[in-house]
N, C-alpha and C positions, 0 to 999 in steps of 0.2 A: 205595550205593556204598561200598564197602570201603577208607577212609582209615588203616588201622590195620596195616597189613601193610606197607605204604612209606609216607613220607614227601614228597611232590615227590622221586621216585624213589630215597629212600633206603632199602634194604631193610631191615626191623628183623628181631630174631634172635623166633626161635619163640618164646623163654622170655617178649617182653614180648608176643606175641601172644596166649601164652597168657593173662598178667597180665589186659590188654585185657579178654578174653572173662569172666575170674573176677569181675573189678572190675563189671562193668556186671552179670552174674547176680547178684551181690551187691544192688547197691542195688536192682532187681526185686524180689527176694525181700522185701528190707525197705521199699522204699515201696512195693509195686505194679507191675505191670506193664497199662500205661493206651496200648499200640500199636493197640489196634482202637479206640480212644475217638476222636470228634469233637469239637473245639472250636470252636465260633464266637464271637469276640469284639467285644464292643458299645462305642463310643465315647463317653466322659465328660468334659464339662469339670473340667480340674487348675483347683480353686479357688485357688492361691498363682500358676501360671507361666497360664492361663488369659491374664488379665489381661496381662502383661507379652509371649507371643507364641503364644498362641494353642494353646497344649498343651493335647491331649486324650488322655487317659488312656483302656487298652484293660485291659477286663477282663471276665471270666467272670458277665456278670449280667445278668439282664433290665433293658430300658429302653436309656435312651440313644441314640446314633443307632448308623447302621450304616457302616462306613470309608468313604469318598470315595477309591475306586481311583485316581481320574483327577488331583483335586488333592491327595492326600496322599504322604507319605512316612514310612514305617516309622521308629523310634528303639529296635533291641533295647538294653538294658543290663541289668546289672545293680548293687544296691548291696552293693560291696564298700568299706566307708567312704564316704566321700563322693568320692573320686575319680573313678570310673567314671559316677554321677550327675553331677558335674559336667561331665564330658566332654562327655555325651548332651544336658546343657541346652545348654552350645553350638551345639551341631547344631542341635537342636529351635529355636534361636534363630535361626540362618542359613538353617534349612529354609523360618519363616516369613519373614526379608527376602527372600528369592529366593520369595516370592508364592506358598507352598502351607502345607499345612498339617502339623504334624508329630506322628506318632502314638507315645506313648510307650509302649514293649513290654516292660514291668520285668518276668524271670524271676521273680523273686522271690516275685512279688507272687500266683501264681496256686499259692498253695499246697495247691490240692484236683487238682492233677494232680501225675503220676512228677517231669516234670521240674523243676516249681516246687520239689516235697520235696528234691529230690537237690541242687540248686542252692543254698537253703535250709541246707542241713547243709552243705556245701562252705564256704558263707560264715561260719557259723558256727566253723568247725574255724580259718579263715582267722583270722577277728576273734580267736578263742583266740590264736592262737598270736602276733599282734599284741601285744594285750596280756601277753602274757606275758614278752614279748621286752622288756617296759620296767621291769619288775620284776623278770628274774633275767640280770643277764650272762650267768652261763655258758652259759643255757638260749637266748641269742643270738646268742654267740658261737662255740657248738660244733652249734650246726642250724639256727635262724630265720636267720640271715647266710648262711652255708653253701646253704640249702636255696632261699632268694629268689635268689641270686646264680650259683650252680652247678646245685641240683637242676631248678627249674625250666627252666635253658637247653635240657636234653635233649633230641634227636626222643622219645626215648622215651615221656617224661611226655606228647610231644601226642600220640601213638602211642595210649597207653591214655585219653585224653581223648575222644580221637575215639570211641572206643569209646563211652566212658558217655555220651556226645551225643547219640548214638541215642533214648535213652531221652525226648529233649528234642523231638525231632523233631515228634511230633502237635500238640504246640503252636500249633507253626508251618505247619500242613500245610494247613489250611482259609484261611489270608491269602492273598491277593491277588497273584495270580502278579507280575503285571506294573508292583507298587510297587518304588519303591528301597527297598533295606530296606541301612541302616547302622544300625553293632554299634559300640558302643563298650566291648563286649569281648567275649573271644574264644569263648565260651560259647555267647549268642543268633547269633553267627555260624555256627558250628557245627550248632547247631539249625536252623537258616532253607536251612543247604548240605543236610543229612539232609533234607531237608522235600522239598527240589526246588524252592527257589525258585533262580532266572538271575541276577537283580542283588542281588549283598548284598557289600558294602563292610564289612571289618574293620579297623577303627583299632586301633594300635597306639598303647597311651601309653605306655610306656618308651623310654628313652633305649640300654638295654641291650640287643641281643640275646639274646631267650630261645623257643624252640620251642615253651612255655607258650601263646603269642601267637598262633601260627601257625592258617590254617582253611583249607586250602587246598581248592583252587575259587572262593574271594573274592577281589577286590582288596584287598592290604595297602595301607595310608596310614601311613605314619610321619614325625615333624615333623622330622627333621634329617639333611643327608647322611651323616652317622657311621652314624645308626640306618638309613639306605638300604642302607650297602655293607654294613653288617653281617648283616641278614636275606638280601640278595641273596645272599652268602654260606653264609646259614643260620652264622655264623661257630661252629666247635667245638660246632659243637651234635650232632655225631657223637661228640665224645668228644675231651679234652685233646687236642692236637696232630693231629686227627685233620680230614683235610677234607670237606666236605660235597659231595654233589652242590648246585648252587647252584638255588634260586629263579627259575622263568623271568624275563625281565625284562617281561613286561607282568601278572607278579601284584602289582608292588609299586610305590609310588608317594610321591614325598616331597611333601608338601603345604606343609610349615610347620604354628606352632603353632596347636592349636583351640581357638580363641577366640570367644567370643560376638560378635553382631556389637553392641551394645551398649557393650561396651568395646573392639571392635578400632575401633567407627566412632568413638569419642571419645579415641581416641590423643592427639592434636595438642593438644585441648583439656585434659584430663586434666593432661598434661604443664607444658603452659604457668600450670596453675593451681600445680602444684606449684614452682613455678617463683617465681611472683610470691608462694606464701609465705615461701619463702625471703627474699627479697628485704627482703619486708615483717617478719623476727622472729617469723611466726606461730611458736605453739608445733608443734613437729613432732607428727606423728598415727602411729600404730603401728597395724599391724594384725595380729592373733595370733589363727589359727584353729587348734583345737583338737579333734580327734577323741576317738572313742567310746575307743579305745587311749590317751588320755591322754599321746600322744607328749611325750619329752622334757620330760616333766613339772614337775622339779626343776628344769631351765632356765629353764623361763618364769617356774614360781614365784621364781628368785633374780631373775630379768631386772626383775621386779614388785617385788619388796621394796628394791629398789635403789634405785627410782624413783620410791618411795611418797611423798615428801616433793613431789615435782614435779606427781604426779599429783594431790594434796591443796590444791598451789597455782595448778592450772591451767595450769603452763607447759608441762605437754606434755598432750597427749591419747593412750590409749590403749581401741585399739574389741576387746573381746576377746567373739571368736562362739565359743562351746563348744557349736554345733549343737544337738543333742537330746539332748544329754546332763547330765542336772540336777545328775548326781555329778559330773560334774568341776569345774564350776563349786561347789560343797561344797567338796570338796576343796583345790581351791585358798585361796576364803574360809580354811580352817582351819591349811593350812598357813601363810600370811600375815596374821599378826593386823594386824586392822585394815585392811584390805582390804575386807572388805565393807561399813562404813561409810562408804567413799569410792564406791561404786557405784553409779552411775546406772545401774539395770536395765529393760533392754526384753524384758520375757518372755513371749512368748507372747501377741503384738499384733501382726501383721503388718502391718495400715494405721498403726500406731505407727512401727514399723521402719522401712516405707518411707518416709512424711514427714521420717525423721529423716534418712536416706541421701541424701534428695534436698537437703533442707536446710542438710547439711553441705559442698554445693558453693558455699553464697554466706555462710558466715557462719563465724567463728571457733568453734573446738572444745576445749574443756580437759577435763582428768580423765577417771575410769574410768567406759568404756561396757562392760555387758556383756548378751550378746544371746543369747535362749534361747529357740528355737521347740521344739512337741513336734511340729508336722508336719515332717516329714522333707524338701521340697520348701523351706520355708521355712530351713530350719534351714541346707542347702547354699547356698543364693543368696543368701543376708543377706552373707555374703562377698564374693560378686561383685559385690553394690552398695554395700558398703563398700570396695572396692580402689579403686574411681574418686576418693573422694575421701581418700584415705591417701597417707601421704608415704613409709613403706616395709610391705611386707609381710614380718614374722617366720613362716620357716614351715622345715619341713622340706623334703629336695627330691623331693616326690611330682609330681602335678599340675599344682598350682600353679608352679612351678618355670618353667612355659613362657608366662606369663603377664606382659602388657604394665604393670608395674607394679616400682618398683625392689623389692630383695629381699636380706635376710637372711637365709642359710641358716643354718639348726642341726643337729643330728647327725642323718643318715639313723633310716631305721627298713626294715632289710632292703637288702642290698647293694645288688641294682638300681637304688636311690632315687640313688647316687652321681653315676652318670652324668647327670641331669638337672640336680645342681649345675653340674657343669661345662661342660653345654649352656650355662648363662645365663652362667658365670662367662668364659667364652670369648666370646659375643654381647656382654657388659658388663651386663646389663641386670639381675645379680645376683652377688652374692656368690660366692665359694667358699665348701666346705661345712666351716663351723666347729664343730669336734666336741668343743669344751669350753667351757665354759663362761665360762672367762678369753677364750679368743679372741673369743667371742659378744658377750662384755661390752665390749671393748675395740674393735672395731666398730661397736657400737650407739652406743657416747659418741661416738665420730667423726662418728658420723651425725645423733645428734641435737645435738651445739654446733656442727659445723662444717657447710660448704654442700657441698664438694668432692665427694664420693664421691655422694652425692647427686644434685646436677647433671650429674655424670659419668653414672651407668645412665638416668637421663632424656635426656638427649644420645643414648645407645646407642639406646634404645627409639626414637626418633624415627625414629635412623640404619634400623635394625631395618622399624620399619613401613615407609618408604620403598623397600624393598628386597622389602616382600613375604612377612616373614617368619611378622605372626600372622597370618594370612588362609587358614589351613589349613582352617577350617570350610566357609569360602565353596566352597573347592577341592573339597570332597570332596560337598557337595550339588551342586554344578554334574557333578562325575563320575559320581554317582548318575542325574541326570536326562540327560545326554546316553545313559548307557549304556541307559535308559527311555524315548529318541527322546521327548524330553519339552523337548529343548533345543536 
C-alpha cells in the first residue's frame, strides 16, 4: 500500500515523492535488496528480563522454540538509546501481568537482513548526532535543536519514511497474522503495516507532536491529552501556520503513561516508603541515569563534586547507572578526582544488582553506587529497579520524564524532550526543566535538606495514580487483545 504519496489524506508535493523513491533505491543499493527473502524467527529465553517476566527474545537462528500464536504478543522496538527499550520492557512487563507471553522483536538485532542494516545506520547517524549535540553548541543549536523539534514534525519526513519501511517489511511478513503486535516506535510499526499484519499498535513517546511518529493504519497511543489533540490535529505538521487535514479519531488513543506494571503496582508502597524516610532523616538517595551520549555531562559531573564531601560521609546516597557504557563512567571518575575512591561499584553482576535493588527497600543507603552492565537488557532496567527505591530521579526530560517517581529535570537534549518536562511539571510529579546548572543546584539542595518539594510530587504521584494516569501499559495490551478477540 502506497503511504508515501498522502499522509491520512494529506497530499505531499512530487518533489518529496520523488525523495521517497531515491532514499529507499539508495539504501538497496547499499544494504541489499532482501524483498523475495523469507524469515522465520525462533524463540529464545532473555537471560536478564527472562526471569523478571517472561521475555523471549525472537531471532534469525536455529533452535529455540517456535512463537505461541495463541498466548503470545509481539514487542517491535527498537534501541535508540535506552528509551525506546525501555518503553517496550514495560509492555513486555504488562503483556505478562495480563497472562500471556511477550515476544521481543528488536530491528536491530537482525543485522544479516536490508531492514536490520538500514535501521542499524539510522540509529547510528541518530546516536551521532546525540552525542555531538553535547559537545558543540552551535552544532545544537543551529540543526540537532532545530531538526528534533521542527524537522522531524514534517508529513514530509514520514512521507519518505514510509518509503524506506518497505524495505523492513519481509521481516515482518512470515509472523503470525493474528498476534497483537505493539511498536514502541514508529519504524517496527511501519514494517508490520508493509507486512500486512491487521493489529499493530504504535506508541507514541513524545510529548510533542511530530509526523516522525506517525504509521498510519495502526492505532496511535499517546500518554497525555496535549499529545492527543495535537496528533488528532496532525498539529503544523503541513508546514508553519499551515493546517492539517486531521487524524481520524478511531486512529489514536490516549492511554496515559507506560509504565511497567512493577512499579505502576507498587505506587502506593513506593511512596509511603519514601515518605517515612523523610520522616525518619534517612539520607536522601539520587538517582542519575546516564546514556551512551553522556547527556549533560558537566551537570552531573558539578552536581557530584558538590556533594563529594556527603557522599564520603554517608549522608546522602547516590545510585549512578551509566548502562553499558564503560567510558562514561571513566570519564566521569576523571573529571572528578577522587570520585572513584568513594565508589562502590556493581559491574557486571546482575544477581549482584538485583539483591542490592531489592535490599535497598528495607535497609539504609549511603554513598556512591555505581552500576555497569555490558548486557544491554541489564544495563536499561537496573534503573527501573533502582527508581523504587530512590527518593528523586536526576534525568533529563526523555522517557523517563513520565515515570511514577519524584524528578529533577536538567537540560533537554533535542527540543522534543521539552515537552515531557512540562508533562510532569504540570501533573507535579516533577520538576520543571532546569537548564543551568545554578537552577539544577539550587533545586537539588532544597530537595535534599528540606521535606517540601519532595512530599509535594509524592502527594502528586499518589493523586496521579488514583486518577489512572500511569496505567497506560495495561491500556494498550488490553487494546491489543480486544482488537485480537482475545479479550
Amino acid at each position: 500500500m502506497d503511504r508515501t504519496s498522502q499522509v491520512f489524506g494529506n497530499p505531499m508535493p512530487a518533489a518529496v515523492v520523488r525523495e521517497a523513491k531515491k532514499k529507499k533505491r539508495g539504501y538497496a543499493a547499499k544494504y541489499g535488496d532482501d524483498s523475495q527473502a523469507v524469515y522465520h524467527v525462533r524463540a529464545f529465553d532473555n537471560p536478564v528480563l527472562g526471569p523478571e517476566f517472561g521475555l523471549q527474545n525472537l531471532e534469525l537462528r536455529e533452535g529455540g522454540q517456535p512463537i505461541d500464536a495463541q498466548r503470545g504478543v509481539l514487542v517491535g522496538n527498537i534501541r535508540m538509546g535506552f528509551g525506546h527499550y525501555r518503553i517496550a520492557m514495560a509492555i513486555a512487563s504488562a503483556v505478562r501481568q495480563r497472562g500471556y507471553i511477550p515476544y521481543w522483536f528488536d530491528m536491530n538485532s537482525f543485522a544479516q537482513t536490508t531492514g536490520g542494516r538500514v535501521v542499524a545506520r539510522l540509529n547510528e547517524l541518530y546516536s551521532f548526532g546525540s552525542r555531538l549535540s553535547q559537545r558543540n553548541a552551535l552544532f545544537n543549536s543551529l540543526y540537532w535543536e532545530p531538526l528534533n523539534y521542527e524537522g522531524f514534525k514534517k508529513l514530509s519526513f514520514n512521507a519518505v519514511d514510509q518509503r524506506v519501511a518497505e524495505l523492513h517489511a519481509p521481516l515482518c511478513a512470515q509472523l503470525p497474522r493474528d498476534m497483537p503486535f505493539i511498536a514502541t516506535h514508529v519504524w517496527p510499526a511501519q514494517a508490520a503495516l508493509h507486512a500486512g499484519l491487521p493489529n499493530v499498535i504504535n506508541m507514541i513517546p513524545d510529548n510533542w507532536p511530530m509526523g516522525l511518529h506517525l504509521a498510519e493504519g495502526a492505532l496511535h497511543t499517546v500518554q497525555s491529552p496535549s499529545a492527543a489533540l495535537g496528533y488528532r490535529l496532525l498539529r503544523e505538521m503541513a508546514g508553519k501556520n499551515k493546517l492539517s487535514q486531521p487524524m481520524p479519531a478511531n486512529s489514536i488513543h490516549c492511554v496515559g503513561h507506560y509504565i511497567d506494571h512493577e512499579l505502576a503496582s507498587n505506587i502506593e508502597a513506593d511512596c509511603r516508603a519514601r515518605l517515612e524516610r523523610f520522616r525518619n532523616k534517612q539520607p536522601r538517595r539520587l538517582l542519575i541515569s546516564v546514556g551512551g551520549a553522556g547527556a549533560q555531562f558537566e551537570i552531573i559531573g558539578e552536581l557530584l563534586r558538590r556533594y563529594q564531601s556527603r557522599l564520603a560521609d554517608g549522608s546522602l546516597a547516590v545510585y549512578l547507572n551509566v548502562g553499558d557504557h564503560a567510558a562514561v563512567w571513566e570519564r566521569l571518575a576523571a573529571a572528578v578526582p577522587g570520585l572513584a575512591g568513594l565508589a562502590t561499584r556493581h559491574f557486571n553482576d546482575w544477581p549482584e544488582t538485583r539483591l542490592f535493588c531489592t535490599a535497598a527497600h528495607g535497609q539504609p543507603v549511603g554513598g556512591l553506587h555505581v552500576f555497569l552492565n555490558a548486557d544491554k537488557y541489564a544495563a536499561v532496567y537496573a534503573t527501573n529497579l533502582l527508581m523504587r527505591s530512590c527518593d528523586v530521579l536526576i534525568t533529563k526530560p526523555s522517557e523517563l520524564a513520565f515515570y511514577p517517581v519524584p524528578k529533577l529535570f536538567i537540560k533537554r537534549v533535542g527540543g522534543h524532550e521539552r515537552w515531557g518536562a512540562i508533562r510532569s511539571a504540570e501533573l507535579g510529579d516533577g520538576t520543571y526543566e532546569m537548564e543551568s546548572l545554578e537552577s539544577a543546584a539550587q533545586v537539588l539542595d532544597l530537595m535534599i535538606n528540606e521535606d517540601d518539594i519532595l512530599s509535594l510530587q509524592c502527594e502528586c504521584i499518589l493523586n496521579a495514580h488514583k486518577a489512572g494516569v500511569y496505567s497506560g501499559a495495561y491500556r494498550i495490551v488490553d487494546l491489543s487483545l480486544q482488537a485480537a478477540g482475545r479479550a
